[in-house]
C-alpha positions, 0 to 999 in steps of 0.5 A: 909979101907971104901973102901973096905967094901961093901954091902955084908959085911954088909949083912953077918955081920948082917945076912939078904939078900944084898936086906934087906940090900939096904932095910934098906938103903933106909929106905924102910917100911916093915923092922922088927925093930930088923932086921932094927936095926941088920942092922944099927947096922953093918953099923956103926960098919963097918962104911959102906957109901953106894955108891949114884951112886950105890943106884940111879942106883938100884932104881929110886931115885938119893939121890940129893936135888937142891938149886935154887938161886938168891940172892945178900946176901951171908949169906942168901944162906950160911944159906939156905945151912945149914939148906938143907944139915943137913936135907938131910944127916940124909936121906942120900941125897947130897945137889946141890946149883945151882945160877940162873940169873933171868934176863936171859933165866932161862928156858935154865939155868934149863933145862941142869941141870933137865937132866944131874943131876936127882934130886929128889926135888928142894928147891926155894928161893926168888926171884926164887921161885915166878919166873913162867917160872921156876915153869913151867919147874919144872912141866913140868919135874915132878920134885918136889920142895918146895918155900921159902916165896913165893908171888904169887900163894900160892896154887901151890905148898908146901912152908915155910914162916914166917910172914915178915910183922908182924916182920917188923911191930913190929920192927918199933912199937919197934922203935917208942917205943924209941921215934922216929918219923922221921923213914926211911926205906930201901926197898928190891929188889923189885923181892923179896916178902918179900921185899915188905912184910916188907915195908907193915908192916912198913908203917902200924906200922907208920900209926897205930901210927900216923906217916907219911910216908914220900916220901923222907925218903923211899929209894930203895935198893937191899938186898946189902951191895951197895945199902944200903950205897947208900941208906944211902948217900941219906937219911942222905945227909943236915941237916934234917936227920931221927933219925932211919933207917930200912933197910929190911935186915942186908946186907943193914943195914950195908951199913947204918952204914958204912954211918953212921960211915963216917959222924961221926953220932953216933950210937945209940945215934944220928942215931938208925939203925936196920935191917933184917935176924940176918945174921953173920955180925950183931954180929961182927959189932960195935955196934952190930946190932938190927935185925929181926931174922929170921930163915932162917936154920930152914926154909930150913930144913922143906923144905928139910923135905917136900921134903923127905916126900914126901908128897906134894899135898894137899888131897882131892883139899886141899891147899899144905901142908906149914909151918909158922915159929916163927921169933924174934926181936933180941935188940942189941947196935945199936938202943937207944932212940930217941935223944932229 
């Protein structure tokens, strides 16, 4: 049946011209709101879905927001694809998620896709969206895009962020709280800004309190489940252990635990760990993960916004336009005080 409704039945149901139509389709201003609403009106009662081949040839848009990522965290992406595609649908744009490899000639990889798709904006997240030859495409082509917490060159474009190092500087002051003072740390892929945000902002919590940072109780990792359990083999191999791990995401964090788990060292009550995202897997680990929660749906939706906005030059040599969102430390089972 939805088939085969089309334009032109809408046009007739509500009593305006197929161009008023495709109008109020494409939320174009200088509609009157009772024509607009007679309009929406028959949409719904036809239950009428535009066809986006149809709409991209009447005009110039083509109704398709890009995803660029390089990331190793399922749940990071699964959660940017969330909060990209409920902003998208409600202005009836498709969401295209296209994986890069940073390591390779990504100016090869963006090109293809900038021509054979025509988007009409992208959305770049960590470690895409401080990737130069990238952005450099993306201006060539004249193709929008907004960055996901970007580290370099913040007046270049829109982009949407949140405060990684005061999140993790309150983490680890929260941990010192309980009484730790042998606090280890697991650093992120170093590509990534944030990675390096987050270790800025432990190192600061531990200096403010008088701690040290220990050479040895810093490990590098790579936002991966992998390189957090090695990480973790490292950090807790002798006798001399921390008695807390931060690990800069949960995917890490959970490596840690699973270290943890083979040694036979309780948590929380022998070895506290905490993490960074509040991605899924932090609520169905035992015991459940103490984590920054970030907002990483939230973040995606108002860069979708931004995009749909159009709206992305700042007036009058102002900076683009940018968004800070709130993060939140999320307590749960498997931090404690420290072990006397």
């Amino acid at each position: 049946m939805n088939a085969k409704v089309t334009i032109h039945d809408v046009a007739r149901m509500s009593g305006v011209s197929i161009k008023t139509v495709s109008r109020v389709l494409n939320r174009e201003p200088n509609v009157k709101a009772d024509t607009r609403d007679r309009v929406q009106e028959a949409v719904a009662a036809l239950n009428y879905r535009p066809n986006i081949s149809a709409r991209s040839l009447a005009g110039s848009k083509a109704y398709l927001i890009g995803v660029f990522f390089d990331n190793p965290s399922p749940a990071y992406v699964t959660d940017v694809q969330l909060g990209a595609i409920g902003r998208c649908r409600t202005e009836g744009y498709h969401l295209i998620v296209e994986p890069l490899d940073s390591e390779g000639d990504v100016e090869e990889q963006v090109a293809p896709m900038l021509a054979t798709l025509r988007m009409d904006g992208v959305i770049l997240t960590p470690p895409v969206c401080d990737d130069v030859r990238v952005l450099d495409v993306l201006d060539a082509e004249g193709v929008p895009y907004v960055r996901l917490s970007p580290d370099k060159d913040l007046d270049r474009s829109a982009y949407v962020r949140m405060d990684d190092m005061a999140a993790a500087y309150e983490m680890t002051a929260h941990l010192i709280k309980l009484g730790h003072k042998d606090i280890a740390f697991i650093k992120g892929h170093p590509d990534h800004g944030a990675a390096h945000l987050r270790y800025d902002g432990y190192a600061k919590a531990m200096a403010d309190h008088g701690l040290a940072v220990r050479e040895d109780r810093v490990a590098q990792g790579w936002f991966s489940f992998r390189s957090g359990f090695e990480a973790a083999e490292t950090l807790l191999a002798g006798a001399d252990r921390p008695t807390a791990i931060f690990a800069s995401n949960d995917d890490m964090a959970l490596g840690v635990m699973a270290v943890a788990n083979r040694l036979r060292l309780n948590v929380p009550e022998t070895l506290s760990v905490a993490g960074f995202d509040d991605t899924p897997g932090a609520k169905v680990v035992w015991p459940q993960l103490t984590t920054v929660r970030q907002p990483i749906q939230a973040m995606a939706a108002a860069a979708a916004d931004l995009l749909l906005s159009g709206d992305l030059k700042g007036e009058d040599g102002a900076a683009p336009p940018s968004r800070l969102l709130d993060f939140e430390l999320v307590l749960r089972e498997s931090t404690g005080p420290a072990a006397g």
